[in-house]
FIKERO-958909 format. One record per residue: residue in three letters; x, y, z of N, C-alpha, C, CB in turn. Coordinates in Angstrom, 2 decimals, always signed. Glycine has a CB too. Layout:
ALA,X,Y,Z,X,Y,Z,X,Y,Z,X,Y,Z;
...
***
This chain:
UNK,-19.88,+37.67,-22.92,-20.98,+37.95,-22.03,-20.40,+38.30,-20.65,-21.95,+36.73,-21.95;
UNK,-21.06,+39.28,-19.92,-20.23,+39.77,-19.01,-20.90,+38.83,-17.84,-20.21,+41.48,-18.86;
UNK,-20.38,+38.78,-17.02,-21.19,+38.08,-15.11,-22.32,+38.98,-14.94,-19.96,+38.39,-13.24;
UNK,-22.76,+39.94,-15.05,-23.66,+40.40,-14.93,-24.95,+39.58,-15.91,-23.26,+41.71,-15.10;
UNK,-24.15,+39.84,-17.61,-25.76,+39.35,-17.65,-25.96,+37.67,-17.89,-26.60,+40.20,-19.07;
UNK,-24.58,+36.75,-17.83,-24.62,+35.49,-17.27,-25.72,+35.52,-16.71,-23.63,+35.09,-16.45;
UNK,-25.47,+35.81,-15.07,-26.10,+35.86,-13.66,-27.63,+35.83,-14.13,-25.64,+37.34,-12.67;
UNK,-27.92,+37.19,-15.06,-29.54,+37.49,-15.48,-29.89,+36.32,-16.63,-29.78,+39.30,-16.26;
UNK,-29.53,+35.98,-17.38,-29.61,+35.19,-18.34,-30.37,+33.79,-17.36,-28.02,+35.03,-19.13;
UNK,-29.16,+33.43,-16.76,-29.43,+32.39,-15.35,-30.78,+31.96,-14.56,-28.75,+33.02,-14.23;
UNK,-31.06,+33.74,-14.45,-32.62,+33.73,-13.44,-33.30,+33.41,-14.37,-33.33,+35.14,-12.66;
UNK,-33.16,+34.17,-15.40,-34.57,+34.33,-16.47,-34.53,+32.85,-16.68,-34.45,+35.41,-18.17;
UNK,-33.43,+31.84,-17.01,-33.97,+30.38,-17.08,-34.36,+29.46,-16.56,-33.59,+29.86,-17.34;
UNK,-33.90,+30.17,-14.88,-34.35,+29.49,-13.28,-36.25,+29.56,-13.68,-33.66,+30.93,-11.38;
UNK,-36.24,+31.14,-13.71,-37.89,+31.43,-13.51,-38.23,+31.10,-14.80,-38.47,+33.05,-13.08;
UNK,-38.23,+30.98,-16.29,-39.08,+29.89,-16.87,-39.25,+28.77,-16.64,-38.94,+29.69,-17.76;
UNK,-38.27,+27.57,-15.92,-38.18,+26.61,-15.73,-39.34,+26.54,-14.55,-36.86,+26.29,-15.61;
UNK,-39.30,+27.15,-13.88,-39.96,+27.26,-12.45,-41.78,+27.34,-13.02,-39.26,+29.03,-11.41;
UNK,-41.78,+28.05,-14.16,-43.29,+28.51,-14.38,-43.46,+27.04,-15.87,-43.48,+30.87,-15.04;
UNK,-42.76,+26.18,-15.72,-42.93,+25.14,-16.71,-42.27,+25.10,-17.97,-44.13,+25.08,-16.99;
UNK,-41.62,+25.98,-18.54,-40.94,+26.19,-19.33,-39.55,+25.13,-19.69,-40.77,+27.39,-19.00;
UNK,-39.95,+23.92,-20.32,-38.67,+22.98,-20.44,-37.78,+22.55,-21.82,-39.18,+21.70,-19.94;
UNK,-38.10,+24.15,-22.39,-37.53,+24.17,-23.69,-35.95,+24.42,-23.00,-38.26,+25.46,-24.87;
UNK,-35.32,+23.66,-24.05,-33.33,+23.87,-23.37,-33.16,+23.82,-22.48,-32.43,+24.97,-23.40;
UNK,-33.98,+23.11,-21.36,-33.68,+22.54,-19.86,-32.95,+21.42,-19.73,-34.85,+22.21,-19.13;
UNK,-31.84,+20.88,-19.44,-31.86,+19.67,-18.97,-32.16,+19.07,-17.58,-30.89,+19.38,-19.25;
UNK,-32.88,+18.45,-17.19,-33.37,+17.82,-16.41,-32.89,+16.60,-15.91,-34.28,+17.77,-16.76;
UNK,-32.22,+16.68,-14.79,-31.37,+15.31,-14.39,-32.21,+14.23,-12.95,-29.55,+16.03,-13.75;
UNK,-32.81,+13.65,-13.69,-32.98,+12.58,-12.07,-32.12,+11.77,-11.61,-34.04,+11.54,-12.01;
UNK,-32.19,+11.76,-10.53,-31.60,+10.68,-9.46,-31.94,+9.51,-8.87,-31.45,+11.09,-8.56;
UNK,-32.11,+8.38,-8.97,-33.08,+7.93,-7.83,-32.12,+7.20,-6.81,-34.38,+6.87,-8.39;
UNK,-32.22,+7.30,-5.70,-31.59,+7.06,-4.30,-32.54,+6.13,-3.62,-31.39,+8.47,-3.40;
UNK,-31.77,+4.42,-3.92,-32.95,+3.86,-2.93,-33.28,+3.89,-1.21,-32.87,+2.52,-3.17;
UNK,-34.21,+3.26,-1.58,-35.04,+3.74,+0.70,-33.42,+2.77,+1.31,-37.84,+2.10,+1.65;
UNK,-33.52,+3.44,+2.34,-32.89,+2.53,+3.73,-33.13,+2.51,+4.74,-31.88,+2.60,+4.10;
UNK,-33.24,+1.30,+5.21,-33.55,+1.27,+6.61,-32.57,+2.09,+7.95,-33.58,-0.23,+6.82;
UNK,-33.07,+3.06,+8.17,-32.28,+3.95,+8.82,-31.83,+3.39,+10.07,-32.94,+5.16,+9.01;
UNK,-32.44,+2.52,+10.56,-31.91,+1.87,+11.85,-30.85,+0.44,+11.84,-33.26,+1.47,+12.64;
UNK,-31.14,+0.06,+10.39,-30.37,-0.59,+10.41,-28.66,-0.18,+9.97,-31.02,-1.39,+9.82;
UNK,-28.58,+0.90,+9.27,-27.64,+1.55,+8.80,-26.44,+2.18,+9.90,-28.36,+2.51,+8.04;
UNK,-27.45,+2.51,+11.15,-27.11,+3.27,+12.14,-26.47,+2.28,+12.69,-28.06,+3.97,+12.89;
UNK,-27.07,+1.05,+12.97,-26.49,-0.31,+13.87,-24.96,-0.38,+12.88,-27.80,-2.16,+13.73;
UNK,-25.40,-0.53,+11.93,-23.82,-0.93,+11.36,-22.99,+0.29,+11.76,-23.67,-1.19,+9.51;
UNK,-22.74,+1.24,+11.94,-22.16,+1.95,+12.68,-21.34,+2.04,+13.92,-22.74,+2.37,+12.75;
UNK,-21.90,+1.34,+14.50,-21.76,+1.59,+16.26,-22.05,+2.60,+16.80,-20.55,+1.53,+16.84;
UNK,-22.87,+3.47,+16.32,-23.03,+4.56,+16.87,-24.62,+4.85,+18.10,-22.96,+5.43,+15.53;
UNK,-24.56,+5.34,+18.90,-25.95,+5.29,+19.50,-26.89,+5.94,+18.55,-26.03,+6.02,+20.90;
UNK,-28.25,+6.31,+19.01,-28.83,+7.59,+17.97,-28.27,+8.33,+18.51,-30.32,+8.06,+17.75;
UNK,-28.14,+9.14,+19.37,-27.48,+10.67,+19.61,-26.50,+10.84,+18.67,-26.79,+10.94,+21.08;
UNK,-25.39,+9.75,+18.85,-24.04,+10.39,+18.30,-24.49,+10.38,+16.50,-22.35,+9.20,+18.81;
UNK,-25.13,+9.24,+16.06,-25.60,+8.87,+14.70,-26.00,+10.57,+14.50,-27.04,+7.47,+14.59;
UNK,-27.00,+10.70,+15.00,-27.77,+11.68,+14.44,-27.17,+13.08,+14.52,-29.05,+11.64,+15.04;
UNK,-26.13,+13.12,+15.29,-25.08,+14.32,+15.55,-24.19,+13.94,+14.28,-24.14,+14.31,+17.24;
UNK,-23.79,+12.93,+14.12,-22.87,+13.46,+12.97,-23.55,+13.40,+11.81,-21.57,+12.72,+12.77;
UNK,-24.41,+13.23,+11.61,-25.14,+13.50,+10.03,-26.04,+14.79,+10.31,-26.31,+12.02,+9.40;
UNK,-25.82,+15.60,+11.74,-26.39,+16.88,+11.24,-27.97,+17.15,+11.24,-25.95,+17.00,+9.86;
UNK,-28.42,+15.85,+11.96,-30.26,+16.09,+12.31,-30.44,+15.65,+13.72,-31.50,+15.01,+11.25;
UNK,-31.55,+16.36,+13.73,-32.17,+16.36,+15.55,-31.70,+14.63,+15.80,-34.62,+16.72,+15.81;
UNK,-31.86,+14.32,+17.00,-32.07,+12.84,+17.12,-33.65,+12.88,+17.23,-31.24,+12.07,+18.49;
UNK,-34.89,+13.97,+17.26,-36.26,+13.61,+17.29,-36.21,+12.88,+15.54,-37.44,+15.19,+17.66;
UNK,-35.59,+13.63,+15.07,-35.80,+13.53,+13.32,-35.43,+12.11,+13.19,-34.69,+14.65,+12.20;
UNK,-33.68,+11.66,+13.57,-33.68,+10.17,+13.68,-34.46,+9.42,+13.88,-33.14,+9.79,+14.32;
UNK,-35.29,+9.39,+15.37,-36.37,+8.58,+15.88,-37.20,+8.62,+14.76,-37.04,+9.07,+17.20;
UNK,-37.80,+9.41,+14.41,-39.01,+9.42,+13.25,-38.95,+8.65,+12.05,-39.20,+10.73,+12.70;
UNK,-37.44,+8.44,+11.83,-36.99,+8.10,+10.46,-36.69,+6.69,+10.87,-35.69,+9.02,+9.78;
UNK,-36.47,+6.43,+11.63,-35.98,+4.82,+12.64,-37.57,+3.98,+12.83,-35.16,+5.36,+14.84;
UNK,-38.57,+4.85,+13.39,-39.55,+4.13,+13.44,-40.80,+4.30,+12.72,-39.74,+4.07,+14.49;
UNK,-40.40,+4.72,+11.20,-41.21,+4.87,+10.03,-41.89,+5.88,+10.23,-42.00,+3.85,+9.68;
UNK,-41.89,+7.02,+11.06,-43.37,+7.99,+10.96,-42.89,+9.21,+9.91,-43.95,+8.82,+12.78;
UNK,-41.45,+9.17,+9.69,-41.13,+9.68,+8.05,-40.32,+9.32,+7.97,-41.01,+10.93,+7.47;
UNK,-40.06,+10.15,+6.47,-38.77,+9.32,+5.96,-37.45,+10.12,+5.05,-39.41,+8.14,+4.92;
UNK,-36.33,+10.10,+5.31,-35.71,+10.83,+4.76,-35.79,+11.31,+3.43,-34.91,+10.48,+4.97;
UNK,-35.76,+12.73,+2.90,-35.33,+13.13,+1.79,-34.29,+13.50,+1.34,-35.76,+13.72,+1.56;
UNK,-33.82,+14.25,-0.13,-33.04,+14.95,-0.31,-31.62,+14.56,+0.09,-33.49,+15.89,+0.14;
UNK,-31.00,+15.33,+0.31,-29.35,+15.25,+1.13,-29.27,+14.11,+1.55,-28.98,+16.19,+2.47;
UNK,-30.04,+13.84,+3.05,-30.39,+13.32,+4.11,-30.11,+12.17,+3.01,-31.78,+13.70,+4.99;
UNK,-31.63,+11.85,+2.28,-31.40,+10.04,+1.86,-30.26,+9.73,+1.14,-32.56,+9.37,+0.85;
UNK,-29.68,+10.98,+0.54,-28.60,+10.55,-0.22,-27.41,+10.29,+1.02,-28.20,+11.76,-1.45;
UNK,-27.21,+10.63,+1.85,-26.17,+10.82,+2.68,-26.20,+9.60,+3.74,-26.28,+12.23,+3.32;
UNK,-27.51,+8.83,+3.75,-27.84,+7.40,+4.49,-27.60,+6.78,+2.95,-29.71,+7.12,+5.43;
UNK,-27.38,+6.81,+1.99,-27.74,+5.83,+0.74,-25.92,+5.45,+0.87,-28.57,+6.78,-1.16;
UNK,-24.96,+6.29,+1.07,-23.80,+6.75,+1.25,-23.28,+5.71,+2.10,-23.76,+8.11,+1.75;
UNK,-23.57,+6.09,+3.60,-23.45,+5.46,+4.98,-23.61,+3.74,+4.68,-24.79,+6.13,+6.10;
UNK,-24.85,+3.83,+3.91,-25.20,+2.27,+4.19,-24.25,+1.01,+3.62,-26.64,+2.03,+3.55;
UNK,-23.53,+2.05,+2.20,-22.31,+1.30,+1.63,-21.16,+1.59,+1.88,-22.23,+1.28,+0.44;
UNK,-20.83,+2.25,+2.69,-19.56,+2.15,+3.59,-19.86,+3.00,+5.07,-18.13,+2.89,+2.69;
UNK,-19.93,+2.16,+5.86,-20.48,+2.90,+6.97,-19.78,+3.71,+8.03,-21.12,+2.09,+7.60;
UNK,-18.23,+3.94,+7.75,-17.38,+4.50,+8.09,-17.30,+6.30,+7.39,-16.35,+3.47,+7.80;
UNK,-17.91,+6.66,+5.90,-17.31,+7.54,+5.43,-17.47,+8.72,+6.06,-17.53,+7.59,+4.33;
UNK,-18.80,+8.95,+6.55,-18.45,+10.46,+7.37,-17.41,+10.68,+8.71,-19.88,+10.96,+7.99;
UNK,-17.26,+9.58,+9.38,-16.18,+9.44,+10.62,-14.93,+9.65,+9.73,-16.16,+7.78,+11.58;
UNK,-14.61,+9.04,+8.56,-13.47,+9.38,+7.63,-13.41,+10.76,+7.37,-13.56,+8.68,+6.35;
UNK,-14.49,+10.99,+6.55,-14.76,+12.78,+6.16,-14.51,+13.61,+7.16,-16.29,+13.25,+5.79;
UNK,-14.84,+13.37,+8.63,-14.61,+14.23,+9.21,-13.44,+14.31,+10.14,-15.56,+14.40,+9.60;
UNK,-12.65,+13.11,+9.92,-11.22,+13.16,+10.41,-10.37,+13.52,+9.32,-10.72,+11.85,+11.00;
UNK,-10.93,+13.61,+8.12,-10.05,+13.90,+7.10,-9.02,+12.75,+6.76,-9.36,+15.11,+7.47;
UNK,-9.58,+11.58,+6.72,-9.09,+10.27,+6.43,-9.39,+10.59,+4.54,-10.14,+8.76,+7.41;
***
């Protein structure tokens, strides 16, 4: 099979899947439990500014997520689910420790 029709093969199973189609899908969940984002941050030492600078969101978004008016998804919760059990790894990651 060439990359070309890989690639097409690919969509055509993206867009059945997309329109409900879950014949030969596998389907993987995750579940990532809640964290308390402020408390995660404290174990840190980090202020919110710097917290929220190195994980890459506004510090408005922090605040929001700190004082319940939402709540992280996606990446984000996975990447506090991360933090909360070793609260060093992105300061590692990004010194290349």
């Amino acid at each position: 099979m060439s990359a070309f029709e890989s690639v097409s093969k690919g969509l055509e199973d993206a867009l059945a899947f997309a329109n409900g189609d879950l014949s030969g899908a596998k389907v993987h969940e995750v579940a990532v439990a809640d964290v308390d984002v402020a408390e995660v941050r404290q174990r840190t030492g980090l202020s919110q500014a710097e917290f929220a600078k190195s994980i890459g969101v506004a510090k408005g978004t922090l605040l929001n997520w700190e004082h319940g008016r939402r709540h992280p998804t996606g990446p984000a919760q996975v990447l506090l689910a991360l933090i909360a059990k070793r609260p060093s790894v992105v300061q590692d990651l990004l010194r290349g420790a």
